[in-house]
C-alpha positions in Angstrom: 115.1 350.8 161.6 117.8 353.4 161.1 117.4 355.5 157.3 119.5 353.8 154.9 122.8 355.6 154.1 123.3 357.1 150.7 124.9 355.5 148.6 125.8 355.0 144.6 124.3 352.3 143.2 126.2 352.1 140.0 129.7 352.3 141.7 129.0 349.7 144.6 127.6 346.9 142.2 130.5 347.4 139.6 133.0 347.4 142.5 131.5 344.0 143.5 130.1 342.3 140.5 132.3 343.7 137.6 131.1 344.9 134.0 130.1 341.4 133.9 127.8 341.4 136.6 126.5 344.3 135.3 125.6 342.6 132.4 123.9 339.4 133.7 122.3 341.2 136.7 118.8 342.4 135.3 118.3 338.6 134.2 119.3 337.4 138.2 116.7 340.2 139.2 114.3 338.9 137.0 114.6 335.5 137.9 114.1 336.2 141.5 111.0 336.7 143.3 109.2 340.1 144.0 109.9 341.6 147.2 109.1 344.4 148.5 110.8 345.6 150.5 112.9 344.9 147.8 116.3 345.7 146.4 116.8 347.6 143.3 118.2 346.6 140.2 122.0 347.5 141.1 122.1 347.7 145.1 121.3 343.9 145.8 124.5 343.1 147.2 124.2 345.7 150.2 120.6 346.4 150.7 119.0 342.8 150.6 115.2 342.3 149.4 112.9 340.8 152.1 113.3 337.6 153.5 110.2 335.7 154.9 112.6 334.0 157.7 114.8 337.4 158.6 112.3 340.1 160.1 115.4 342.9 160.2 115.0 342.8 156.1 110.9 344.0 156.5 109.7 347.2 156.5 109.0 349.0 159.4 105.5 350.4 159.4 104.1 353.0 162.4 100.6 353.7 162.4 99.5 357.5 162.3 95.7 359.1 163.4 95.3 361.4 160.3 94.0 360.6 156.8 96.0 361.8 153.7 96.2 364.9 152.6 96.8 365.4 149.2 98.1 362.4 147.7 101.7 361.2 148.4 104.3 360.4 146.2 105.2 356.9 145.7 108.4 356.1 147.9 111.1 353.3 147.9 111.9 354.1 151.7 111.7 350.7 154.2 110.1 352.7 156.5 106.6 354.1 156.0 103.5 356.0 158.0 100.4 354.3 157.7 97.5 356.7 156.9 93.3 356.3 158.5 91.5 354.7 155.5 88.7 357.1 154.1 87.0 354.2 152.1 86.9 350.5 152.6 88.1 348.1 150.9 86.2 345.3 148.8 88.4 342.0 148.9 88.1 340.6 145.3 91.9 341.0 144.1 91.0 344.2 142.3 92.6 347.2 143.5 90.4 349.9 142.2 91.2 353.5 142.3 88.2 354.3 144.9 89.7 351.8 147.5 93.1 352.7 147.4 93.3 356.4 146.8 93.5 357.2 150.1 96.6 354.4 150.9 100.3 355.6 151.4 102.2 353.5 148.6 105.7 351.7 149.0 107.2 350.8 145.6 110.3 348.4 144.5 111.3 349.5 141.0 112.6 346.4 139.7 113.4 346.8 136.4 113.5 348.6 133.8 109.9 350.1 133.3 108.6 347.4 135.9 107.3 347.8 139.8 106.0 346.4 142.7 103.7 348.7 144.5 102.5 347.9 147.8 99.4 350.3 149.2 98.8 350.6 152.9 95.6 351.9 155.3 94.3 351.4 158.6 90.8 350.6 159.2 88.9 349.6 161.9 90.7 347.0 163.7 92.3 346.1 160.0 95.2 347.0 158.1 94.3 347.0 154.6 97.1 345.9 152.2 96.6 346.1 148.3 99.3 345.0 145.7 99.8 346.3 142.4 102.3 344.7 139.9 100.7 346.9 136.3 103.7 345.2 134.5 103.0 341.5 135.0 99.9 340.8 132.8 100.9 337.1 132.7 99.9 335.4 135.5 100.6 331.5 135.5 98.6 329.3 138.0 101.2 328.4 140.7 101.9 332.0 141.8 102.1 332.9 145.3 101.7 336.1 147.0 103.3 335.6 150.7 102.5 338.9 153.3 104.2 338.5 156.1 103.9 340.5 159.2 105.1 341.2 162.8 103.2 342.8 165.5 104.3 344.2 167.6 107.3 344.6 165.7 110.1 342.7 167.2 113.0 343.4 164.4 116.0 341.3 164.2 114.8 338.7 166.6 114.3 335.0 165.4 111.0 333.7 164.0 108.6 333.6 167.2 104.7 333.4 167.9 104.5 337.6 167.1 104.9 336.6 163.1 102.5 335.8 160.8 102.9 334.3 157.2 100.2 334.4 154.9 100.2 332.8 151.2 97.8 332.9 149.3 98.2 330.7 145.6 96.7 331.4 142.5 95.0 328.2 141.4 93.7 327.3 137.7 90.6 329.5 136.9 92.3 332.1 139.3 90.5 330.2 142.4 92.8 331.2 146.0 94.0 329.1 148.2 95.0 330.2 151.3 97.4 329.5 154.4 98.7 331.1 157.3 101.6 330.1 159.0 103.2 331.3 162.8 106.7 331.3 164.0 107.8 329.3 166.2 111.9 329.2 167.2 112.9 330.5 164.4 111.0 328.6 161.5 107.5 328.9 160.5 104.5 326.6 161.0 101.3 326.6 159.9 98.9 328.0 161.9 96.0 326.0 161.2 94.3 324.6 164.4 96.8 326.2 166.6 94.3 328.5 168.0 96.7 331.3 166.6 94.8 331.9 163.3 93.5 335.4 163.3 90.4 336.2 160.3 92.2 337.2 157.7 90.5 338.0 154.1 92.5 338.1 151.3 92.2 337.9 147.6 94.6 338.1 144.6 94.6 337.4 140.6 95.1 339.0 137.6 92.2 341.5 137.5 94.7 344.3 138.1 92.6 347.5 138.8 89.1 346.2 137.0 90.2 348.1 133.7 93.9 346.9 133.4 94.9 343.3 134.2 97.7 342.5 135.8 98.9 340.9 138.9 96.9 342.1 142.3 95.8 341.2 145.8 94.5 342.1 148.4 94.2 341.4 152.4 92.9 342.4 155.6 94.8 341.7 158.0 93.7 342.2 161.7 95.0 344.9 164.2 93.6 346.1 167.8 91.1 348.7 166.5 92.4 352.6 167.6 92.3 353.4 171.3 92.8 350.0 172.4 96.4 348.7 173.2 98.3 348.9 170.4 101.7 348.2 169.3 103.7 351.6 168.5 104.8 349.3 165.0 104.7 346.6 163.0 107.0 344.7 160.9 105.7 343.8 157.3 106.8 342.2 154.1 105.3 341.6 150.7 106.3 338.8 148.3 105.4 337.4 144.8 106.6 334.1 143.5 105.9 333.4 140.3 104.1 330.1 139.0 106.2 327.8 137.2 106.2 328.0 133.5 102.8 327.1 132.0 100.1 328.2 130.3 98.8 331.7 131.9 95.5 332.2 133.2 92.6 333.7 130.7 92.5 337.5 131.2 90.1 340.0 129.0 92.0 341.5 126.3 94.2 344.7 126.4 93.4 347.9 124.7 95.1 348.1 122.0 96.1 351.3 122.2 96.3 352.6 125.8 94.7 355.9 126.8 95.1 358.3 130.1 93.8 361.5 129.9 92.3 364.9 131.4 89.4 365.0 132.2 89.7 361.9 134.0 89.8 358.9 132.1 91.3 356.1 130.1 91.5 353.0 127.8 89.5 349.5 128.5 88.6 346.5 126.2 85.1 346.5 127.7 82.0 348.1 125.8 81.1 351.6 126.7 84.3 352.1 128.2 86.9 353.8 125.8 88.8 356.8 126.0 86.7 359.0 123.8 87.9 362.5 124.4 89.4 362.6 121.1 85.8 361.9 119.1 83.5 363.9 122.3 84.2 367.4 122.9 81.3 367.6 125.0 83.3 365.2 127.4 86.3 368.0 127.5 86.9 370.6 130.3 85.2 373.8 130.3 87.8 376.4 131.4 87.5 380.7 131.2 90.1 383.3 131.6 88.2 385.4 133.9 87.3 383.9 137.7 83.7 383.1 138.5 82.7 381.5 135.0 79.6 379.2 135.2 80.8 376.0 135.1 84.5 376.7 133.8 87.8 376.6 135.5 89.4 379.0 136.0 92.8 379.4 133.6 95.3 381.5 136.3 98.0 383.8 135.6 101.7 382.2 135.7 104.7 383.8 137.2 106.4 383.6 134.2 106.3 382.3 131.0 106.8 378.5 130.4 110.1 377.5 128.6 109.0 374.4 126.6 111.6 372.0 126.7 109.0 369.3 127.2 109.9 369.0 130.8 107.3 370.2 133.4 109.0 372.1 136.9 107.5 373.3 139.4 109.7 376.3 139.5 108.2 376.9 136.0 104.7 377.0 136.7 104.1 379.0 139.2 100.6 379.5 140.1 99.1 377.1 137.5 96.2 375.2 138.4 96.7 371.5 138.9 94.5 368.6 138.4 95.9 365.1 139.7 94.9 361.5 138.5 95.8 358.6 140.7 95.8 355.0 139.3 96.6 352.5 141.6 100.5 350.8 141.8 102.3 354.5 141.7 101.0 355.1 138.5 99.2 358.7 138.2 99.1 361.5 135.8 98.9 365.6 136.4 98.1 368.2 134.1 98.9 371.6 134.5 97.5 375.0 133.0 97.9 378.6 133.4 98.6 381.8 130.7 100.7 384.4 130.6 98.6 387.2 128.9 99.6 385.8 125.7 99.5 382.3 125.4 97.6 379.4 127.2 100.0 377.1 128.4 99.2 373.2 129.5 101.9 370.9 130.7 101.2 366.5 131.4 103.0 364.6 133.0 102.3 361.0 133.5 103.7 357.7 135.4 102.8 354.4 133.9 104.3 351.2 134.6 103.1 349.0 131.9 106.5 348.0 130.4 108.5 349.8 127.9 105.9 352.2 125.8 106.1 352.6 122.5 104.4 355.0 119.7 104.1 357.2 122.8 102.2 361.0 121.9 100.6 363.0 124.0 97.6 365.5 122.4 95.9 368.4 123.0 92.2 369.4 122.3 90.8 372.8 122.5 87.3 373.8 121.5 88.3 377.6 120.8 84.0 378.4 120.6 83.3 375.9 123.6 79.9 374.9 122.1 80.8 371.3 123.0 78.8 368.3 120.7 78.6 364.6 120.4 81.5 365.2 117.4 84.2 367.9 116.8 83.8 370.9 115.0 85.4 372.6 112.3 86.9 375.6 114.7 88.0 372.4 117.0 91.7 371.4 117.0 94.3 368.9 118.5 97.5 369.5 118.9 100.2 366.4 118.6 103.9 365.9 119.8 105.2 362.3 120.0 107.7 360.7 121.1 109.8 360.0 117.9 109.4 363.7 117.6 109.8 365.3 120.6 110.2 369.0 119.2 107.6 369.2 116.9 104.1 369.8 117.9 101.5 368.8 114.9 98.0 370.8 114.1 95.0 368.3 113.7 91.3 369.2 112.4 88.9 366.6 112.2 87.7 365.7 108.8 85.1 363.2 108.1 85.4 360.7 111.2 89.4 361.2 111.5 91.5 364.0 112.6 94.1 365.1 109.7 97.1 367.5 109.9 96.4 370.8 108.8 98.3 374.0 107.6 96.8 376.1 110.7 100.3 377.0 113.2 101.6 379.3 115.7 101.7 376.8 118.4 104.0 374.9 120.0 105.2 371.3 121.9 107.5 369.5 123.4 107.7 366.3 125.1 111.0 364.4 127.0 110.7 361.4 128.5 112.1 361.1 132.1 112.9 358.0 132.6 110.8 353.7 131.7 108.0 354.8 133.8 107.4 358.8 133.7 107.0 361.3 130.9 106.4 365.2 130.8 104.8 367.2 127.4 104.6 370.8 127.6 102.2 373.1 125.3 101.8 377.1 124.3 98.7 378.0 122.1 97.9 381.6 121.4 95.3 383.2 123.8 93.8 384.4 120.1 92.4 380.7 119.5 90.0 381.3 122.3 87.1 382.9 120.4 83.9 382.3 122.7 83.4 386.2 123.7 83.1 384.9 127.1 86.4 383.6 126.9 85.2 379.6 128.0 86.8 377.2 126.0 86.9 373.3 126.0 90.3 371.6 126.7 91.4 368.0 127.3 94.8 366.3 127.1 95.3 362.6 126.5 98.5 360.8 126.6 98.3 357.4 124.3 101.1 354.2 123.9 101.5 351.5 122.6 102.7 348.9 124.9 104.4 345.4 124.4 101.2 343.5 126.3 98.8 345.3 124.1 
């Protein structure tokens, strides 16, 4: 399949729809099934989502003999490399970041603050497929998750016996049941007792990622294993049709404030499992100005300073160290750090599909004496910009069990949020609040919202 042209989304659909359409079009996308390959919220009319029964509308997948490196952007492209699986893949519907890491993801944005994220690896004799919808939390019995595939990929031609259609419903109590279908000139039938059935495991539900719920599957579906005649492609499609309008299945609670942050972790209803970075400084990241510290990071020198507009570019922070979180469905976060001689900067950004966020504030905890301890300490402080004010950053000390503004300044924040799914903040703290004589502090950033599912 040829690279799509570009092309102006905006201009083409109010060309051919009117302000009209405009208006009534993210209710027609929303009423639709979940496609991916899918079309985007204003480009419908040229660039068509899948269609189980038209194999030119697929994605067009080629299978390559390296891992991934660092981990790829999300991408929107209908054509996609397929990366060797490092870990495999349990099939229970949960699509945990240990399994899926190592996948190259395809993403359909939509609407508005919503995705579908397909995740894609080869393993031995298997491709592994994981879906990730972090938006839809309510899951109604009836829904059906369709992955469709063509091997060796035969494009544009009609329905025939090299296409597969798997569904897979999502009874009461979240039970599966499963079918597999064939073409056969130019329709499908099922597959059962054909002798055409190939193993296929699958799974899907509402278990999300086994900390957030929301809608997932997964499935293996069989390929010839590498080395053994293989086709060059393959021709796939992913779709989700929701269950009609009933009572959705029982799911464990939401957080009810949601939590990513540095070093890794983030929120969960279950026991034990909160984000505690803001109550455990001996949980935050030791990090040093000078290389070789015991235990510590390693805070690098910048290029320049950091203008904090609250929007972090790489042009910007040159030779800052990195640290990279991947949660499955696109969604990820990075933090940055580096100084200048003068002040310690740290920059977040952070991708979360998980609807529109709200009460959205991003914080920053540095233990200046880095002697850690099960609660902060009076030297400890957390600095605060939010949303609602993007320009101001906030001192915090912790007082009691609570941390409370406080008079101490000289240090600065920004936030801007990109777009429904991404935000950056961007902070500068005086190299004077580090006042361990070896330099070592502790640092950890978390990111926290509100959403409307909490």
């Amino acid at each position: 399949m040829a690279p799509l042209p570009a092309r102006s989304p905006g201009r083409t659909a109010a060309r051919a729809a009117g302000w009209l359409g405009l208006l009534l079009w993210p209710v027609m996308v929303l009423a639709q099934p979940l496609s991916w390959p899918g079309a985007g919220l204003l480009d419908a009319l040229l660039y068509p989502a899948a269609d189980p029964a038209q194999p030119e509308t697929w994605a067009l997948l080629t299978f390559s003999a390296e891992t991934l490196g660092a981990a790829a952007e999300v991408t929107d492209a209908r054509k996609l490399t397929v990366p060797v699986g490092r870990s495999q893949v349990k099939v229970d519907g949960r699509v945990t970041p240990d399994e899926w890491a190592d996948a190259q993801t395809g993403i359909c944005r939509y609407a508005p603050g919503r995705h579908l994220a397909v995740m894609l690896k080869r393993l031995p004799g298997k491709l592994a497929v994981g879906l990730a919808a972090p938006a839809e939390v309510r899951v109604r019995p009836g829904t059906m998750v369709e992955v469709g595939w063509d091997s060796p990929r035969s494009g544009s031609q009609p329905l025939g016996d090299s296409h597969r259609l798997l569904t897979v419903t999502i009874a009461r109590h979240g039970r599966n049941r499963t079918e597999l279908a064939v073409g056969c000139g130019g329709e499908w039938v099922s597959a059962a007792g054909s002798g055409a059935e190939p193993r296929v495991v699958t799974a899907a539900g509402n278990e999300g990622d086994g900390t957030w719920a929301y809608l997932a599957g997964e499935a293996l579906i069989p390929v010839p294993a590498p080395g053994a005649a293989q086709p060059d492609d393959l021709g796939l499609f992913v779709r989700i049709r929701p269950g009609p309008r009933r009572r959705a299945l029982p799911s464990r609670p939401s957080p009810g404030r949601e939590v990513v942050g540095w070093p890794d972790c983030r929120s969960s209803p279950l026991p034990g499992h909160a984000a505690v970075l803001s109550d455990r400084p001996d949980l935050w990241q030791t990090v040093g100005l000078s290389p070789g510290s015991r235990n510590a990071l390693t805070i690098p020198p910048l290029g320049q300073p950091v203008k904090l507009d609250g929007q972090v570019r790489e042009d910007e922070w040159v030779g800052a160290a990195e640290s990279r979180y991947i949660l499955p469905g696109g969604q990820w976060r990075t933090v940055c750090y580096g100084h200048d001689g003068k002040l310690l900067y740290v920059g977040m950004r952070w991708c979360i599909s998980r609807g529109v966020r709200r009460l959205e504030e991003c914080r920053l905890y540095l233990d200046s004496l880095g002697d850690g301890g099960l609660r902060p300490h009076a030297d400890d402080r957390a600095i605060a910009v939010s949303a609602e004010q993007p320009g101001t950053a906030r001192v915090l000390r912790y007082v009691g069990e609570a941390w409370v503004e406080d008079a101490d300044g000289n240090v600065s924040g920004a936030m801007a949020r990109v777009d429904s799914f991404e935000s950056h903040c961007e902070f500068a703290v005086p190299l004077g609040m580090i006042r361990n004589t070896d330099g070592q502090a502790g640092l950890a950033v978390a990111v926290a919202w509100d959403s409307p599912f909490s």
